[in-house]
Structure formats: structure tokens, C-alpha cells
GUDREN-91169 format. One line per 2 residues: number of its first residue (from 1); for each residue z, y, x of C-alpha. Coordinates in nm, 4 decimals. Each point is the difference from the previous one (the first is absolute). Layout:
// residues N
NUM) Z Y X; ...
***
This chain:
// residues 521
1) -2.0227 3.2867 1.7925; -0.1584 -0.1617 0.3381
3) -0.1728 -0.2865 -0.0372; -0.1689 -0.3151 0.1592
5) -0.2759 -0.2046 -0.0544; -0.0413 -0.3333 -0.0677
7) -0.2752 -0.2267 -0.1052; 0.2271 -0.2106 -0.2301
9) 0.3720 0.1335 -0.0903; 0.2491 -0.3246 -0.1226
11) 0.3092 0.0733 -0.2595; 0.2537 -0.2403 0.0955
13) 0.0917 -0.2478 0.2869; 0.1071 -0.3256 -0.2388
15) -0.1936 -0.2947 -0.0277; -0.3681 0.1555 -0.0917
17) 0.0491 0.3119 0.1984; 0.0514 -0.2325 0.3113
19) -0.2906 -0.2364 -0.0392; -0.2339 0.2931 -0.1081
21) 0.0830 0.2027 0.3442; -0.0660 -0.3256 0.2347
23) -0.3160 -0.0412 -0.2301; -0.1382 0.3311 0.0241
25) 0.0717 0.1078 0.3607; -0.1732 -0.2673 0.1089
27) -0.2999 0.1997 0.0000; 0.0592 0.1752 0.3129
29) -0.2373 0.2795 -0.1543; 0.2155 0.1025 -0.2254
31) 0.3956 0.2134 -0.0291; 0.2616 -0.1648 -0.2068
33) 0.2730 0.1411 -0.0574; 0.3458 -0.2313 -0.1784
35) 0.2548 0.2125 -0.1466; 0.3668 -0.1515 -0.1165
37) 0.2446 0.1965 -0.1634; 0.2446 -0.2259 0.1783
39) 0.0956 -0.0463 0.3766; -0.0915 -0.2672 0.2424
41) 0.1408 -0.3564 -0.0643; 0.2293 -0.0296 0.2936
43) 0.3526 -0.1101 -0.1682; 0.0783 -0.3674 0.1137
45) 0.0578 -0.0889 -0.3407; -0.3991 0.0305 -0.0905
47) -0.0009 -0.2719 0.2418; 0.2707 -0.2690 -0.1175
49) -0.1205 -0.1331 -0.3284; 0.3584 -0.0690 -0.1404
51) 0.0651 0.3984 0.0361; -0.2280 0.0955 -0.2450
53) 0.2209 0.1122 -0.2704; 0.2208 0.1963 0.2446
55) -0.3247 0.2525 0.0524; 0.0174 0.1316 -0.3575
57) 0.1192 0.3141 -0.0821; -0.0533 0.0737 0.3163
59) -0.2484 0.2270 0.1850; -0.2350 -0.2804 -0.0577
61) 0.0007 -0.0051 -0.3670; -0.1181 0.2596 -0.2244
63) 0.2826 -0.0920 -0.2138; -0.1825 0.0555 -0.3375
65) 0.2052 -0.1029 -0.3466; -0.1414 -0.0337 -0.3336
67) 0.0612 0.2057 -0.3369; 0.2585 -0.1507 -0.1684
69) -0.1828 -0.3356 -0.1865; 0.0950 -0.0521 -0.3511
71) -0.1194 -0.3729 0.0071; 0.2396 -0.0442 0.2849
73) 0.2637 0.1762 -0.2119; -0.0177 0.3606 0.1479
75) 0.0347 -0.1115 0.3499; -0.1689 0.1851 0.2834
77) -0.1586 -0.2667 0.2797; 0.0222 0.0586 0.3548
79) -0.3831 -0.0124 0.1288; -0.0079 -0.0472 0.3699
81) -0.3230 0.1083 0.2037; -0.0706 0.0118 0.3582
83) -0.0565 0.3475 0.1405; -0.1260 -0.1052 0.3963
85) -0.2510 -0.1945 0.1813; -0.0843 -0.3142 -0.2262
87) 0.1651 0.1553 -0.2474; 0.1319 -0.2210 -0.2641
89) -0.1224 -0.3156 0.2507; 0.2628 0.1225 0.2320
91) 0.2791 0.0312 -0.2598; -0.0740 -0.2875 -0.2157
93) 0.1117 -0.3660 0.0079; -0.3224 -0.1534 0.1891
95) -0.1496 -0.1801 -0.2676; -0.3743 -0.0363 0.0331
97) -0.0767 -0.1359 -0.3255; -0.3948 0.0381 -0.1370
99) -0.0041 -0.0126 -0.3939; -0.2083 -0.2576 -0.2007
101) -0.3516 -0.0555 0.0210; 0.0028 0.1252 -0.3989
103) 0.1745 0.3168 0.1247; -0.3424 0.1354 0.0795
105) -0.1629 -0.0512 -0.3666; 0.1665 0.3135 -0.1167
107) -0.1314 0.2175 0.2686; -0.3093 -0.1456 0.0456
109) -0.0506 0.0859 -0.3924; 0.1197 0.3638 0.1006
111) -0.2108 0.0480 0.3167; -0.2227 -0.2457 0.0425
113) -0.0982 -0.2860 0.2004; 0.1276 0.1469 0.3330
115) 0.3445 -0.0336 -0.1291; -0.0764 -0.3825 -0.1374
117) 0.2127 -0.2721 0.1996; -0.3060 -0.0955 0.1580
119) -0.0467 0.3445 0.1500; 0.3415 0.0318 0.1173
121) 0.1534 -0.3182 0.1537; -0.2155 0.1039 0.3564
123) 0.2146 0.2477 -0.0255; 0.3028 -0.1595 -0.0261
125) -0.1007 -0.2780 0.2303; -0.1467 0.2487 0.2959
127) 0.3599 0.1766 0.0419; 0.2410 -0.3582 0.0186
129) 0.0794 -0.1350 0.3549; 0.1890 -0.3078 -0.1705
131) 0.2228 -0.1838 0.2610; 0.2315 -0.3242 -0.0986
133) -0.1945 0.0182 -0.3554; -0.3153 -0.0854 -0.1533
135) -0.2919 0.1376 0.2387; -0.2594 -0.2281 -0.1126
137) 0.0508 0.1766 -0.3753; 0.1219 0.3193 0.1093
139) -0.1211 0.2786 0.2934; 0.0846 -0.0714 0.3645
141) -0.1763 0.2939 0.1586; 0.1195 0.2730 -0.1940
143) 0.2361 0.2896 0.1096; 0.2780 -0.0614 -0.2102
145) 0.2407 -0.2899 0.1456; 0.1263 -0.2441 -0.3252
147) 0.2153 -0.3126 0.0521; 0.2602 -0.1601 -0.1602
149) 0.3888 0.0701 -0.0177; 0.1068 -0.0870 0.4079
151) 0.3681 -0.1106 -0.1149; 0.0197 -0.0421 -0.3667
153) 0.3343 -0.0831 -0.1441; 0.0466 -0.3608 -0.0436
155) 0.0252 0.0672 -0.3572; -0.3408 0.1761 -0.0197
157) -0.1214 -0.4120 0.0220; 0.2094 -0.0793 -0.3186
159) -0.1236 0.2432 -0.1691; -0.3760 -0.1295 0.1205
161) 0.1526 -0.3119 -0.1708; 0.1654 0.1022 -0.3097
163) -0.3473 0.1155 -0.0643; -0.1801 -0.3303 0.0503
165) 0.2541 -0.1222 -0.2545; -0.0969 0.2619 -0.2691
167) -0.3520 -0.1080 0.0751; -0.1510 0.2562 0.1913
169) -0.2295 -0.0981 0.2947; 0.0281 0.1006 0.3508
171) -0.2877 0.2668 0.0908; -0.1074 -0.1510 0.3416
173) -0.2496 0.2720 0.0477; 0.2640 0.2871 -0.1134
175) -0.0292 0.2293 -0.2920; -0.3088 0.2410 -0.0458
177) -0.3084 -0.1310 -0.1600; -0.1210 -0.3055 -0.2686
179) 0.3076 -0.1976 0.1066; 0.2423 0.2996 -0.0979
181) 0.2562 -0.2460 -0.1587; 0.2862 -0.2020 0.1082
183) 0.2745 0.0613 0.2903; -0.0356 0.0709 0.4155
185) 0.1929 0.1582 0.2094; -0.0642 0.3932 0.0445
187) -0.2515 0.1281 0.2415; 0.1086 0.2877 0.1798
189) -0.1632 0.2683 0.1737; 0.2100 -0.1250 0.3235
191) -0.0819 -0.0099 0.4257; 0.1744 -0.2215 0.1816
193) 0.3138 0.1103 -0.2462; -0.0396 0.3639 -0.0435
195) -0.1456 0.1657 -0.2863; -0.3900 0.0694 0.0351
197) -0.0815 0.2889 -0.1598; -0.3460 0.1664 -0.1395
199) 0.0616 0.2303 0.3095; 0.0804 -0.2562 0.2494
201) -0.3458 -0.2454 -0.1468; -0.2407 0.2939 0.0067
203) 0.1222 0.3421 0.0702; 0.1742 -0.0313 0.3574
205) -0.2818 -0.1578 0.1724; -0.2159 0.3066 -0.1365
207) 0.2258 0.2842 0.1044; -0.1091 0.0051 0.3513
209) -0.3745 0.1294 -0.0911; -0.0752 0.3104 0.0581
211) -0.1892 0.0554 -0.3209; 0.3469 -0.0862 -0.2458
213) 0.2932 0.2458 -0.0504; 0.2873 -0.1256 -0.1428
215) 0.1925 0.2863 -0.1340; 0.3890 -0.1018 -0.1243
217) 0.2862 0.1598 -0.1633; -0.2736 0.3336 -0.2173
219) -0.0068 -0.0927 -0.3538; -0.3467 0.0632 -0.1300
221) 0.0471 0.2870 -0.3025; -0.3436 -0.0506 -0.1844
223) -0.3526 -0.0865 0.0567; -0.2549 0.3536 0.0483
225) -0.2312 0.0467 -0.2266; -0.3472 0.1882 0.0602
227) -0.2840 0.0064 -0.2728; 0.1113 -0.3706 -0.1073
229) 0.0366 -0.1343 0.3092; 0.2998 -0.0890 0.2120
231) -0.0310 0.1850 0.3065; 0.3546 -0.1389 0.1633
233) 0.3767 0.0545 -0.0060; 0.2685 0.2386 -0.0117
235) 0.2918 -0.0448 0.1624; 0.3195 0.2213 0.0723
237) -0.1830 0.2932 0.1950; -0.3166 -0.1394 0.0662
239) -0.2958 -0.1634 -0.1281; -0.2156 -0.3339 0.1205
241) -0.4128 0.0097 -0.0939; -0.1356 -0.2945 -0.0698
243) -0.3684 0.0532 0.0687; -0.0814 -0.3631 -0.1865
245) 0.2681 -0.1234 -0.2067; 0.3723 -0.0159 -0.1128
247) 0.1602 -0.3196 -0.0629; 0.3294 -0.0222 -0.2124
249) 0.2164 -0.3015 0.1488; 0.3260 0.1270 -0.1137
251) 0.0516 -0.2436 -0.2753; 0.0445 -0.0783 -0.3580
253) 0.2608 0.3211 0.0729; -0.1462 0.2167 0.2470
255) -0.3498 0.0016 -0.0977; 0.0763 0.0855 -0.3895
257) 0.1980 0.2821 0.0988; -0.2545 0.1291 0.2518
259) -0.2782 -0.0274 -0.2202; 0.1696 0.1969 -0.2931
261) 0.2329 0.2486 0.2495; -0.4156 0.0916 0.1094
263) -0.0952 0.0694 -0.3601; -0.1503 -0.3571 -0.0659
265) 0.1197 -0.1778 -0.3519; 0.1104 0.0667 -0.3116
267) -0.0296 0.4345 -0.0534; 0.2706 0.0281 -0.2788
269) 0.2462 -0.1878 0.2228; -0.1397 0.1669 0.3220
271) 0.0733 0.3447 -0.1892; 0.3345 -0.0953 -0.1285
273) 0.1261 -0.1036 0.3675; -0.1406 0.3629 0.1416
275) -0.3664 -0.1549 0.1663; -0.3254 0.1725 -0.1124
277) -0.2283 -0.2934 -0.1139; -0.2910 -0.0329 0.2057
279) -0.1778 -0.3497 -0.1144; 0.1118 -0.1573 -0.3333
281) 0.0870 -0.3397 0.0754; 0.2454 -0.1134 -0.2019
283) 0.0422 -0.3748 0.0864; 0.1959 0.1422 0.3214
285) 0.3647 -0.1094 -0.0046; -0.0893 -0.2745 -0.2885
287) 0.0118 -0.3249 -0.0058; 0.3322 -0.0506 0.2070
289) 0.0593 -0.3660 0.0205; 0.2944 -0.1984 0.2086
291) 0.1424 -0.3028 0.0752; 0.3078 -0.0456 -0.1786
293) 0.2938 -0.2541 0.1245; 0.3191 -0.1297 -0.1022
295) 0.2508 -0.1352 0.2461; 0.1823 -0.3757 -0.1556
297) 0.3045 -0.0115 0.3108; 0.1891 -0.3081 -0.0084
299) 0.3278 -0.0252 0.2148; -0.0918 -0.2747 0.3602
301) 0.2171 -0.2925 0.0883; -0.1393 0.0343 0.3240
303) 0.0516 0.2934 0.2572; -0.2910 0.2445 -0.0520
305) -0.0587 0.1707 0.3853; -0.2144 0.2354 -0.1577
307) 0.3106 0.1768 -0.2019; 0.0815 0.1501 0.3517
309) -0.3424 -0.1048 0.2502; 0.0826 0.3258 0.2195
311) 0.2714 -0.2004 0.2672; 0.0223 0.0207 0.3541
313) -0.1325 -0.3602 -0.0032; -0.2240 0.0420 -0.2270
315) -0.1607 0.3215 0.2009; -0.0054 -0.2164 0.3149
317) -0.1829 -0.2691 -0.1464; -0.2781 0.2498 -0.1239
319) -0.0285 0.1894 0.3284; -0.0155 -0.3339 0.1518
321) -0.2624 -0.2183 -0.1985; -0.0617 0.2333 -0.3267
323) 0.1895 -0.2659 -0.2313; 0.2900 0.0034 -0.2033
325) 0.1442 0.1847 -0.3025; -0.1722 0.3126 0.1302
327) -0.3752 -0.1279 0.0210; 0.0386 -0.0896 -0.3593
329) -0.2009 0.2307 -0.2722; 0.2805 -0.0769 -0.2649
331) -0.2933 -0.1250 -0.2489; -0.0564 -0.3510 0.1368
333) -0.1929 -0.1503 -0.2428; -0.1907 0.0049 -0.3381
335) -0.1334 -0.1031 -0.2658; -0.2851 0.0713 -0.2559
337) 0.0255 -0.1612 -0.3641; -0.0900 0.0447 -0.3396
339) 0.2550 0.1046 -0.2577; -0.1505 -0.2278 -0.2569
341) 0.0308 -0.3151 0.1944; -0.4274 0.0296 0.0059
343) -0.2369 -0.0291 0.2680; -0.1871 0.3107 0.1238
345) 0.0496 0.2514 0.1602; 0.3611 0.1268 0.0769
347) 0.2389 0.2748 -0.2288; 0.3252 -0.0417 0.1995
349) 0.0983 0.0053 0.3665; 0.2857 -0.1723 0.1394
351) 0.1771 0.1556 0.2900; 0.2583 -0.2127 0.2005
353) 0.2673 0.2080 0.1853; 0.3055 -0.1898 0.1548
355) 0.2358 0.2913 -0.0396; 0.1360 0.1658 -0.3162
357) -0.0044 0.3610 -0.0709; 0.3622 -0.0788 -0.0928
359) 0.2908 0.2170 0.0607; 0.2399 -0.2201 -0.1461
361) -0.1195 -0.2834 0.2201; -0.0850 0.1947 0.2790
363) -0.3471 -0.1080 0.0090; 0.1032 -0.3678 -0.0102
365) -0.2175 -0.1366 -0.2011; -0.3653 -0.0584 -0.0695
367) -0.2995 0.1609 -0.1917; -0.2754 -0.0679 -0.2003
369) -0.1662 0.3121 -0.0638; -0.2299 -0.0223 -0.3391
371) -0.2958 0.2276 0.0475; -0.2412 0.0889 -0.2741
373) -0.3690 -0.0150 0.1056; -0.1764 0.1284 -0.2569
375) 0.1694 0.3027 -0.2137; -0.0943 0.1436 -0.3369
377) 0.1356 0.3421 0.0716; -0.1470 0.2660 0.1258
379) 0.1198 0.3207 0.1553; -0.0890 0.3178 0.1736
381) 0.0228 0.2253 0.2533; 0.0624 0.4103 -0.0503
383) 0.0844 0.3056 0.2101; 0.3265 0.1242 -0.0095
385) -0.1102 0.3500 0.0770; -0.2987 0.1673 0.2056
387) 0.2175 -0.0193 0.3472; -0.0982 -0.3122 0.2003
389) 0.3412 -0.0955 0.1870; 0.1161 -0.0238 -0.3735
391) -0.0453 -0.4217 -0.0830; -0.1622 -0.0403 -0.2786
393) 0.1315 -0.1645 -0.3517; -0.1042 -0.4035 -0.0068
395) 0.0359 -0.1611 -0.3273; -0.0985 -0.3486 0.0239
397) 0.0710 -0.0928 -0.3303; 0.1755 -0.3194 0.0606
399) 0.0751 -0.2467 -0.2801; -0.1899 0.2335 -0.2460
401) -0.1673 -0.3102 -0.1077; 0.2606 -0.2860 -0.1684
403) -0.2856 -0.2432 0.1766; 0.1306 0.0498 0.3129
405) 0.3168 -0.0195 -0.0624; -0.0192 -0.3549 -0.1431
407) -0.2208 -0.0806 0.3238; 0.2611 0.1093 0.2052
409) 0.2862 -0.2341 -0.2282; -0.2671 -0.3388 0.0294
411) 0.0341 0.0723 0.3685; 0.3847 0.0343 0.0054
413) 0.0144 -0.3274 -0.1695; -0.2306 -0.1693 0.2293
415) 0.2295 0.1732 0.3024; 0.3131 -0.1518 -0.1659
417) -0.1603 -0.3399 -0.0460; -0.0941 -0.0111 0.3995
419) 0.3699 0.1501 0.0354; 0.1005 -0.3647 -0.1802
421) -0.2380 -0.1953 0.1922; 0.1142 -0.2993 0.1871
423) -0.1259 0.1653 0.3308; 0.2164 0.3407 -0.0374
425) 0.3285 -0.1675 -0.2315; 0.2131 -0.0403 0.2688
427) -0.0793 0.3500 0.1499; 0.1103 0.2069 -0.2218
429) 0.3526 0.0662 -0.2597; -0.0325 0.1931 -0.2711
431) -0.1855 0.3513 -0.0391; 0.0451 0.2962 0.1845
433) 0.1082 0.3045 -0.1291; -0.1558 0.2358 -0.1663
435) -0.1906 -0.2877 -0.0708; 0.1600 -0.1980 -0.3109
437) -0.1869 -0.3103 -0.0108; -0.1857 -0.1903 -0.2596
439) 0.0563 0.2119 -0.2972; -0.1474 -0.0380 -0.4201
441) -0.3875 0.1232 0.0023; 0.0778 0.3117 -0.2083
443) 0.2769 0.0726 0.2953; -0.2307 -0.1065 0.2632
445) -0.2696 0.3120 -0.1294; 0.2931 0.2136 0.0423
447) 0.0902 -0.0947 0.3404; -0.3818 0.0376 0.1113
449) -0.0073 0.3906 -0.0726; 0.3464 0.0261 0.1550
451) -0.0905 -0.1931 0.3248; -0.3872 0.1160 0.0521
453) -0.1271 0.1488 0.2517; -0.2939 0.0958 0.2312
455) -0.1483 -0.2155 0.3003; -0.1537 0.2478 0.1166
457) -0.3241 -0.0669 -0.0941; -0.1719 0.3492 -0.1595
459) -0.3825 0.0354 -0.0569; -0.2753 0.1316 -0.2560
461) 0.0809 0.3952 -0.0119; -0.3267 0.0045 0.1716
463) -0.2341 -0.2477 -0.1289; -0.3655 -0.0936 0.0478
465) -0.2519 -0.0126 -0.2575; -0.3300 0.1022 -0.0580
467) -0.1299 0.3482 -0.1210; 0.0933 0.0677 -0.3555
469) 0.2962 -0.1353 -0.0017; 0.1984 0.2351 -0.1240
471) 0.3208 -0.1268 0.1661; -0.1694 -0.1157 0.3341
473) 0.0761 0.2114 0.3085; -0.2140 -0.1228 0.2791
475) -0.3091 -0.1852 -0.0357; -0.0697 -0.3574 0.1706
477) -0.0792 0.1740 0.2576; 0.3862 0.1433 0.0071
479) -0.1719 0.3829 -0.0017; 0.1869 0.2217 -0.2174
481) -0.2324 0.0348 -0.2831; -0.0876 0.3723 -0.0165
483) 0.0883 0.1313 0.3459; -0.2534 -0.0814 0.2829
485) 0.1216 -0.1188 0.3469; 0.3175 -0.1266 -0.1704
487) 0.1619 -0.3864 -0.0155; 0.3184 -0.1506 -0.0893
489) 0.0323 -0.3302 0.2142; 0.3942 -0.1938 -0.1330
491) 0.1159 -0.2225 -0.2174; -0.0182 0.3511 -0.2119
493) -0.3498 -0.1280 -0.1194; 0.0768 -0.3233 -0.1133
495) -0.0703 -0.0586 -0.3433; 0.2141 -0.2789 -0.1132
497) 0.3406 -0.1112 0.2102; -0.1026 -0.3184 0.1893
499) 0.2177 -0.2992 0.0230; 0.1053 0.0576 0.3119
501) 0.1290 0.2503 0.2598; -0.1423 0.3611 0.0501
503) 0.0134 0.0127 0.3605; -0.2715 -0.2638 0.0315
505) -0.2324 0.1444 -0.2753; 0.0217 0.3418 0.1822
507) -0.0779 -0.1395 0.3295; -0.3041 -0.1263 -0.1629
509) -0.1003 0.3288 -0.1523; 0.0312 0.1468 0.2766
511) -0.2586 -0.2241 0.1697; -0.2125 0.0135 -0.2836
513) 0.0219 0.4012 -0.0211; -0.1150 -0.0002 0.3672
515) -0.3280 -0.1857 -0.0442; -0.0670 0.1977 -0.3315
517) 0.0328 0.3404 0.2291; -0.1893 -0.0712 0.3192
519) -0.3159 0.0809 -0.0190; -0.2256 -0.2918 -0.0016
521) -0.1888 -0.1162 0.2753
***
């Protein structure tokens, strides 16, 4: 195989792999070279936030889908994940949405103080350009354009209200941080109204340096190995050197299945799938955590433009001024509360939507999507077989723990009390099928498993910790422990699921993998 040098070879073109390329190459001392699986990110609908949806199964999407989950009674969940520039930020529904500042406990009692919340909000803060929202809490220089919802749905504001009624403050600064409670709208990962990707914030402003080669639609087969060292890449018919380091950005996914498809993880399931073990790690593929939601759909008294945003005067208005149906992210608002009632920090999410998922209202209606924060259940990640186009089996796990499931039932209450608050009565008439309504609590358990899904949320099957560990994968330092001149830098390595979105946290990583990999000085 031919091959070409590099000083530092990235897996992966998402969220991480983006920062970490505009990070790196701007040494102008050094080669880079970026390589996606995926192709560029030129469809119109990456652009128009309100499209979203219509980009998966497509060439976009990897198009992953569990085994079948016996605590969701033997159903298989579809698992969405961008496979382009920005990767999942250029699929996903915009939501920049740090976790709590307690998120950070967990990992800094994995990895360290780098990882504390201390350590990582300059992280955070350094890549948000906040614009209409709160600058003087938030980032305002950053490469990565946040601002609120440009044309919310005039329900959106009821629902703002119904949950002032329930008793849940308004989160002036926005979520992310000590104040990680109460309701706001969404910020959104939006310029001007059009979606602002990981690639748009950090990678196309890079691409024109001569020291940074973005390489799209090769799939990376495995990491080379040389006397326990990673040496660089093979792809289909040829090879890339790294003569420094190799950085897995391929996510909670990719960079699981690349690490074991290279001989990396657990040797009797290496051997079983056909891959000679080459370094026993066997915390690879563990620790699979998600996000886990279920949709309450009530039927709207009121017409709903985002049941059918894509009109002829709908696409005029966005063309024109980037406003309307179209410039909407779908997710509007949220909210962060405790199942108990307590104070502290946060268990469930809230996720306004003013549409329904609703064939038999056809999407007339309006959703509170409950969203647990904070899962029992674990799952894993495992190799289908030694061939690398082959996806790989995810088992999340979900609702192995009856914990969650009774989280998940507090917050379906809470989303039918707001649903019966004065603010939303008059908008809505009854459920929305498949959604019965209010239902016994034994019945309501039931209708959990049968309605849960994912939010897209996956992290862990990589995680940091420090050596001995026996279940760590890459120490604080995100190098693979065992193999020299190798990292892992995605929301792979976090320990514990935060409380908020993955896109953010990844962005950070990514920003805190590039310090931790330039030399110093």
C-alpha cells in the first residue's frame, strides 16, 4: 500500500474532529491531515434548521439501529449519526446545550482535575459567539454562532408560561452551568437563520491552509500498529503515517469500533468477531450510556405551521429574511427539573416541540418530549465481525434499570400537568395518538417501554480514567492507555452522561484535546 505522511492523522470530521483540525494546523509547522468517512456538507437541507429530520437515512446518516432492547420490549431503535463535515452538528437539531456544573464531578473523579468544571468551562466559553442571548454570561468571541429561536411559534411562549405556573424559573442566562434548572428558550447553533455547524465554526475557515488535508468520503479500516505504537491509518488501498500522533474523533460509535477493528479491547470478544488482539483493554465498547426520551403529543386547537413548514411562502420568507416555519429547530424550548420536586441539580429535561409526531393528526398537535438525564443502564458496544464496512452491534441497555423508568413516568406527569396548565388549556384537545393520555401508574410503566426512545445522545464506550483502571480506556490525558502516539478525543471518553447535549461537550473536548497535544511552549 502507498502511503503519506502526516504529522497528526484525525478519525472523523464531527464535532471534535473539526475543532481538533483548526486547532492543530494552526501550527503552520506542522501536516494535518482530516479524514471523514462521509462527503462534503453541501445539501441545502444542512442549512435550513427545520429540515433536519429529512437528512436521516440519508447519505448523511450512518443509519445505525440498536439490538433489539428487552426493556423497551424487544424493539430495535433507530440511532441516527452524521457521516459528513460537522458530522452529527450538521444533522442534528441545533441545540447547544452545556450540562450542569455537577456534570463534571464524575469525570473529574475519573481523570482528574483537568476534567473538573473549573477546568473546562474556558472551554466551553472560548468556542460561543452568543448573539440576541446572554453575552455577558456566555462567550461572544468564540467560533461557534448560538442565539435564540429567530421565529418561535407563538405557542413556544405558553409553554415558557405554563412553566412559570408549575413553578419553574426562567434561566435568563440559558442552561449550562450552576444555574442548570428551570425553563429558556433553546439556544441553537444558528447564523443569521441557517444551521452553524462544527464545520462551518472551525473547520471551513481552516481548509484553505496549506498545511490541513481534508480527506472525505474513505472510511478509515483500523489504526497501524508498530511495536506498541500507532504509526497511522489504513484506508481502502492505501495507508496515512502519522509521524506524531493519531487522534480518534469518530465518536461514541466510530472510535469503539476503530479501536477494537485495530486489535485494541477486550481479546475474547476481539477473537470471537475474527480480530487478533493486540492490547487488552477491555473497557472498550463499555459503558454505553444515552439519553432516553418519550414523546407526550396532545392534539392543537390552533393551526400548527410546522405540520407542513416546507410552502412556497414559507420558502420565500426564509430566502428573504431567514424567518418563518423553516428557521425553526423544531425543539424550541426546555426545561431542566427534578423528578422529586427537590432542588439540585436536574434528572429530567423538558423538550417543547409545537408539532406532533402524529399520523392520525397529521402533526397537528404539540409535544412535550420527557428526556431522562441521568440513566442507570448501561450498555456496550461490539464488533459484528472483523470487516470494517460491517456496523457494529450497539446495545445500550435502555430501561435495564426500573429507576429510570420511574424517572422517566415523574417526568410524564410533570409534562401532563404543564399540558393542563392555564397557559397551554386552551391549546390543546385531547391526546394524540399513539399517545393515550393520562393513564393508571402501573399502565403508565407500560406505556414508557412501549414509547421510549433515543435522543440521540450516545457516550462512555471510550472513557477516561486514570491508569489501573481496569475499565478506563484513555487516560486524562485522552491517550489510549497502552499504545504510544494514540488519543481518542469525543464524547466517546466521557465518563458519566452530562445533563445536557453532546454536541457542546464534544466541542469542548475537542478544544481541550488540542491544548493537551501541542507541545508546550
Amino acid at each position: 500500500m502507498s502511503g503519506t505522511a502526516f504529522d497528526y492523522v484525525i478519525v472523523g470530521a464531527g464535532s471534535a474532529g473539526c475543532v481538533l483540525a483548526a486547532r492543530l494546523s494552526e501550527d503552520p509547522e506542522v501536516r494535518v491531515a482530516l479524514v471523514e468517512a462521509g462527503g462534503a456538507d453541501t445539501d441545502r437541507a444542512v442549512r435550513i434548521p427545520a429540515a433536519a429530520a429529512h437528512l436521516f437515512g440519508t447519505g448523511y446518516d450512518w443509519g445505525y439501529s440498536t439490538v433489539p432492547q428487552a426493556g423497551l420490549g424487544g424493539r430495535e431503535v433507530y440511532w441516527p449519526r452524521g457521516r459528513t463535515l460537522g458530522g452529527s452538528s450538521s444533522v442534528n437539531f441545533l441545540m447547544w446545550v452545556p450540562g450542569h456544573a455537577e456534570d463534571y464531578e464524575p469525570w473529574a473523579r475519573a481523570a482528574g482535575d483537568l476534567w473538573s468544571w473549573d477546568a473546562v468551562r474556558p472551554f466551553l466559553r472560548g468556542a460561543e459567539h452568543w448573539t440576541g442571548g446572554p453575552g455577558a454570561v456566555y462567550g461572544t468571541e468564540g467560533p461557534l454562532w448560538i442565539s435564540p429561536p429567530r421565529s418561535p411559534d407563538p405557542t413556544t411562549a405558553r409553554f415558557l408560561q405554563a412553566c412559570g405556573e408549575a413553578g419553574l424559573k426562567e434561566m435568563t442566562g440559558g442552561p449550562g452551568g450552576p444555574e442548570h434548572s428551570g425553563c429558556a428558550l433553546t439556544p441553537l447553533n444558528e447564523r443569521n437563520g441557517a444551521r452553524w455547524s462544527a464545520a462551518d465554526g472551525y473547520l471551513r475557515p481552516a481548509m484553505d491552509r496549506g498545511n490541513l488535508e481534508v480527506i472525505t468520503g474513505e472510511q478509515v479500516h483500523r489504526v497501524l500498529l508498530e511495536d506498541g505504537r500507532a504509526t497511522g491509518v489504513e484506508l481502502a488501498g492505501r495507508t496515512l503515517t502519522a509521524r506524531r500522533e493519531v487522534v480518534l474523533s469518530a465518536g461514541t460509535v466510530g472510535s469503539a469500533q476503530l479501536l477494537m477493528l485495530s486489535g485494541i479491547g477486550d481479546g475474547p470478544q476481539l477473537r470471537a468477531a475474527g480480530v487478533e488482539p493486540r492490547v487488552q483493554l477491555p473497557g472498550v465498547g463499555r459503558n454505553l450510556q444515552d439519553h432516553v426520551a418519550v414523546d407526550v403529543m396532545m392534539r392543537a386547537t390552533v393551526a400548527v405551521p410546522l405540520a407542513d413548514p416546507d410552502t412556497p411562502a414559507n420558502r420565500e420568507l426564509y430566502e428573504r429574511e431567514r424567518r418563518g416555519p423553516l428557521s425553526s429547530n423544531i425543539a424550541e424550548a426546555v426545561a431542566f427539573l427534578r423528578a422529586d420536586g427537590g432542588t439540585g441539580a436536574p434528572d429530567l429535561e423538558l423538550i417543547w416541540a409545537p408539532v406532533a409526531d402524529s399520523e392520525a393528526v397529521g402533526g397537528q398537535g404539540l409535544t412535550i418530549a420527557v428526556v431522562l438525564l441521568q440513566p442507570d443502564s448501561r450498555g456496550g458496544i461490539t464488533l459484528a465481525g472483523a470487516d470494517p464496512s460491517a456496523a457494529p452491534l450497539i446495545d445500550p441497555g435502555y430501561l435495564g434499570a426500573e429507576s429510570d423508568v420511574r424517572t422517566l413516568a415523574a417526568g410524564v406527569r410533570f409534562a401532563e400537568r404543564l399540558f393542563a396548565a392555564e397557559a397551554l388549556r386552551g391549546l390543546v384537545d385531547g391526546p394524540a395518538a399513539p399517545w393515550p393520555g393520562p393513564v393508571g401508574d402501573d399502565a403508565l410503566e407500560r406505556l414508557v417501554r412501549e414509547r421510549a426512545s433515543t435522543l440521540f445522545h450516545p457516550v462512555g464506550t471510550c472513557r477516561m480514567g486514570r491508569a489501573g483502571d481496569e475499565q478506563a480506556v484513555v487516560d486524562p490525558w485522552l491517550r489510549v492507555h497502552g499504545v504510544e502516539g494514540l488519543r481518542v478525543a469525543d464524547a466517546s471518553v466521557i465518563p458519566r452522561v452530562p445533563r445536557g447535549h453532546t454536541h457542546a461537550h464534544a466541542v469542548m473536548i475537542g478544544e481541550r484535546a488540542a491544548e493537551l497535544i501541542r507541545p508546550a511552549g
